[in-house]
C-alpha positions, 0 to 999 in steps of 0.5 A: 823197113817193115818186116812181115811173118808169115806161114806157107800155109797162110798163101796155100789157104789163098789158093797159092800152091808154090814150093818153098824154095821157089817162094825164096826165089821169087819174092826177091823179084817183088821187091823184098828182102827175105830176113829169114826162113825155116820149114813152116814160116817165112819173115820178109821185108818190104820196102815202104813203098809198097804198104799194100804188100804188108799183109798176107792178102796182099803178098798173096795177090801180087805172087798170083800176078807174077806167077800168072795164077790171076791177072788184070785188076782185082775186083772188090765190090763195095755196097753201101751199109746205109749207116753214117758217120757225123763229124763234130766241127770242133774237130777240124782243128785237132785231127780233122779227117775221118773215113770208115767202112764195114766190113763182114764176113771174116774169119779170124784164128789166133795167128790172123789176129797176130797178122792183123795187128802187125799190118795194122802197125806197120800202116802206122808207120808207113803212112802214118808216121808213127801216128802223127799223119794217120791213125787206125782202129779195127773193132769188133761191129757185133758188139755196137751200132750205126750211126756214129759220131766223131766228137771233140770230147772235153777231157775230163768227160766220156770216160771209158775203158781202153783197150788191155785195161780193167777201169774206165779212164777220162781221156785226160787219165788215159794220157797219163796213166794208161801205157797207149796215152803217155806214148802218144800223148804228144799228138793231141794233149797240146789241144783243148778237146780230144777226138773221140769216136761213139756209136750210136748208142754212146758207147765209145770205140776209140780215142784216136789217135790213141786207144780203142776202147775194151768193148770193140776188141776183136776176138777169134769169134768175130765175124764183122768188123769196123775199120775207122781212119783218122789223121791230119792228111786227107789223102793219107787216111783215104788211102789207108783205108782203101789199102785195108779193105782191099786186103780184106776183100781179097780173103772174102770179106764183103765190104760196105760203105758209109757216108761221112757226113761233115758240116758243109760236105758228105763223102762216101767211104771207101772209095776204090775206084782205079785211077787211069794213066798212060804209060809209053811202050818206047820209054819202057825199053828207054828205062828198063834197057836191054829189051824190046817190047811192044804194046802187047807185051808191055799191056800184058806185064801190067796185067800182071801186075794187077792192072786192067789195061787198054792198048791206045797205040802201038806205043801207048797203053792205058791201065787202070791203077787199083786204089791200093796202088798208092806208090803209083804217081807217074808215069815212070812209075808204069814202067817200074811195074813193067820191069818187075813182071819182065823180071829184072833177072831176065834183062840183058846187061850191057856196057854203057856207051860211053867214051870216057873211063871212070875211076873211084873217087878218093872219098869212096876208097877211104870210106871201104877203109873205115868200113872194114875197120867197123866190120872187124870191130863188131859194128853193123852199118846202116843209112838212114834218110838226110832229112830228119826233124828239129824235134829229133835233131835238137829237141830229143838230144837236149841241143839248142836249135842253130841255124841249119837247112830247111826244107821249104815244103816238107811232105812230113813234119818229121822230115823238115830239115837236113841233118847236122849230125848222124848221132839222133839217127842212130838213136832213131834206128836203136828206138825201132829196134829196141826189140831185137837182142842186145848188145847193138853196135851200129854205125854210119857214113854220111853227110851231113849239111851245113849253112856256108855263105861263102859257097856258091850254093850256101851251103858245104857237105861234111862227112861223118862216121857216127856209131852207137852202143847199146847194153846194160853195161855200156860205159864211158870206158868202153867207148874210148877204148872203142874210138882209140881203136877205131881211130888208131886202125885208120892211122891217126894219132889222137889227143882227148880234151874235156867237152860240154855236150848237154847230149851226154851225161856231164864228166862222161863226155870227151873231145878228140882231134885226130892228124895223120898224114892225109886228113885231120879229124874233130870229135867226141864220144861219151855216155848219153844222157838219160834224160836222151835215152828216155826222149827216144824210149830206150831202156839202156845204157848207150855210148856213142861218138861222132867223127867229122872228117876235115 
């Protein structure tokens, strides 16, 4: 999940004058998991559904609703800047939508730019998954002019000089040559033209969604600033858009508007008008159990959650939704908010009415067991989604594609199909780690799905444990050791045969069958195979097995 770092100080420059210790209390509250903290500076993750919450600005807005300090919908005008953006046709079949606004009046230091980048990366992730969905670029405007274009370029023309290098590159060098291109070449090299973006004068701000360009990097001077969105998903880059403005606005920055102007339509962006839901009052106290609220109390929660609200009824409210709020879908959603700003620590506990007693379930008490053996061996756990790609799942670990479980109406493409195997997600969680210190030991306990036509559903659920090493000197031997260990502490005798697995380096990969008293065991362990390891950017060594229990 993204992780933000912040100074005290940052939120006492907007007007948020709370002690450290209760800071560590409440954010919690908010939705957060507090990673660490010393005397100056605080490191917090969010939950995804939550982008909003990526920036200082909008931590610092949500902690003055929750503490009462302002309430109701925040306000942030928006002027037109009379400038427009024109969009090629030739670009609705590569990365076809696009949305800018300006934005003046903005201060920036060493530590905000720092802040900047990070928010900005960690909308890359959020929403636009890695890029793929949407992709955003913040430039400097001192140094350019409206109107602006957004084109399908050939690639071997409009050269320029990308951000963090010296030389002007055509966009097809930029894919093979600058760090940025060979990263993300994958989302646009498979098109005939790539998008670029150009001001008035020509001079080219960016390559999305790839690289800007040199001449708009942003700087401690800067003092006005355009943001472009561009992506595959229309919604997904409006909302994007609207989650950064509203950040900037909140710290003072005036924020104005452009037409973009398509081949059959304009469109004016950013548009942060608030959507209008209801919410009722009885099924507040239904979901959240344990309280008693009316209209009143549940319109004044919402005001604290940053919303306008309206009481229609004594059991119904109305509250307007600002257009950073894009978690907010349903009705139920309402009441969440509500929960958070009752305070979930306040709500009364109480046993469920119900006439039968529970009991743990077999598999759960087997899975604490295979836990602690984990723990006592140094590995660290993690969960990870059921849905994966057949990019990460088949492509990347160098396995044939073979009949699995897709999903009929995927809401990513990286999330189209249910998982096989644990091992390409702890290869997932290792690449967006890679910056944390080595060694990593990390495991899972999950099922997986297969395809059965002799189930009533068609399909059976396999559990597995899963775990990965990575070092400089991780090897085969280790990895045997480790699964000897492992499958010994969980009272298994053990039998080791040759194996053929393309995800392994061959002759450093191994079967291993398991029997005890209870339950048998199919595996293999082994060293990955570089050619993997590079497929997921990793730049070490890693050794990992795979246990499927029977």
């Amino acid at each position: 999940m993204p992780v933000i770092t912040f100074k005290y100080q940052d939120l006492e420059e907007l007007g948020i004058n709370i002690k450290n210790d209760k800071l560590i209390d409440i954010l919690p509250m908010l939705g957060s998991d507090i990673e660490d903290f010393d005397d100056e500076t605080i490191k917090v993750e969010f939950f995804p559904n939550r982008p909003d919450q990526l920036s200082v600005a909008g931590v610092s807005r949500s902690l003055k609703g929750f503490i009462s300090q302002e309430i109701g919908l925040p306000n942030y005008e928006v002027t037109s800047s009379g400038e427009k953006v024109f969009v090629d046709k030739e670009i609705e079949n590569i990365r076809p939508y696009i949305a800018f606004a300006l934005i003046k009046n903005v201060k920036f230091d060493e530590d905000k730019l720092k802040q900047i980048m990070d928010f900005q990366e960690n909308l890359h992730w959020v929403i636009g998954r890695d890029r793929k969905k949407v992709a955003i670029g913040i430039h400097n405007l001192d140094v350019i002019n409206g109107d602006y274009k957004y084109i399908a370029s050939s690639p071997n023309e409009n050269s320029f000089v990308p951000l963090e290098h010296s030389n002007k590159l055509t966009p097809k060098e930029i894919l093979a040559e600058h760090e940025k291109g060979s990263k993300y070449a994958k989302l646009i090299s498979k098109f005939d033209k790539y998008p670029l973006i150009l001001d008035k004068n020509d001079n080219i701000l960016s390559m999305p969604p790839i690289i800007n360009g040199e001449l708009t990097k942003l700087t401690e001077n800067t003092e006005n600033i355009l943001v472009d969105v561009t992506g595959t998903d229309e919604k997904a880059v409006n909302h994007t858009l609207n989650i950064i403005c509203s950040s900037f606005g909140e710290i003072g920055g005036k924020i104005e508007s452009l037409d973009i102007v398509y081949e059959n339509k304009t469109i004016v962006t950013p548009d942060l008008t608030p959507k209008i839901r209801n919410v009722k009052v009885d099924l507040c106290n239904e979901l959240i159990g344990g309280v008693n609220l009316n209209a009143k109390d549940v319109s004044e929660l919402l005001l604290k959650a940053r919303m306008n609200t309206k009481i229609i009824n004594e059991n119904e409210v109305q509250a307007e939704i600002p257009s950073y709020r894009i978690d907010i879908l349903h009705e139920v959603d309402l009441v969440e908010n509500v929960a958070i700003q009752y305070c979930i620590n306040k709500v009364e506990a109480k046993i469920p009415d119900v006439s039968t007693v529970a009991y743990e379930n077999n598999w759960f008490k087997s899975e604490k067991i295979i836990r602690e053996v984990m723990i006592g061996l140094g590995f660290q756990e993690i969960m990870s989604l059921m849905l994966t790609s057949e990019e990460n799942h088949y492509t990347k670990m160098k396995q044939k594609e073979d009949n699995h479980v897709q999903v009929s109406k995927p809401i990513t493409i990286d999330r189209t199909m249910i998982r096989k195997s644990l091992i390409n997600s702890l290869m997932e969680f290792l690449e967006d780690n890679k910056h944390e210190d080595l060694p990593q030991k990390i495991f899972e306990i999950g099922d997986t799905l297969y395809i059965d036509n002799s189930k009533e559903t068609n399909v059976k659920t396999v559990k597995k444990l899963a775990g990965a090493i990575c070092h400089s000197t991780a090897n085969f031997t280790e990895i045997k050791s480790t699964i000897a260990s492992i499958l010994a502490n969980l009272g298994y005798k053990i039998e080791i045969s040759a194996l053929d697995n393309k995800t392994f380096i061959e002759g450093r990969v191994a079967s291993v069958k398991g029997t005890s008293k209870n339950s048998n065991i199919n595996g293999f362990f082994g060293e990955i195979s570089p050619e993997v390891i590079s497929n997921f950017e990793l730049e070490y060594p890693v050794i990992a097995f795979e246990i499927e229990f029977l």
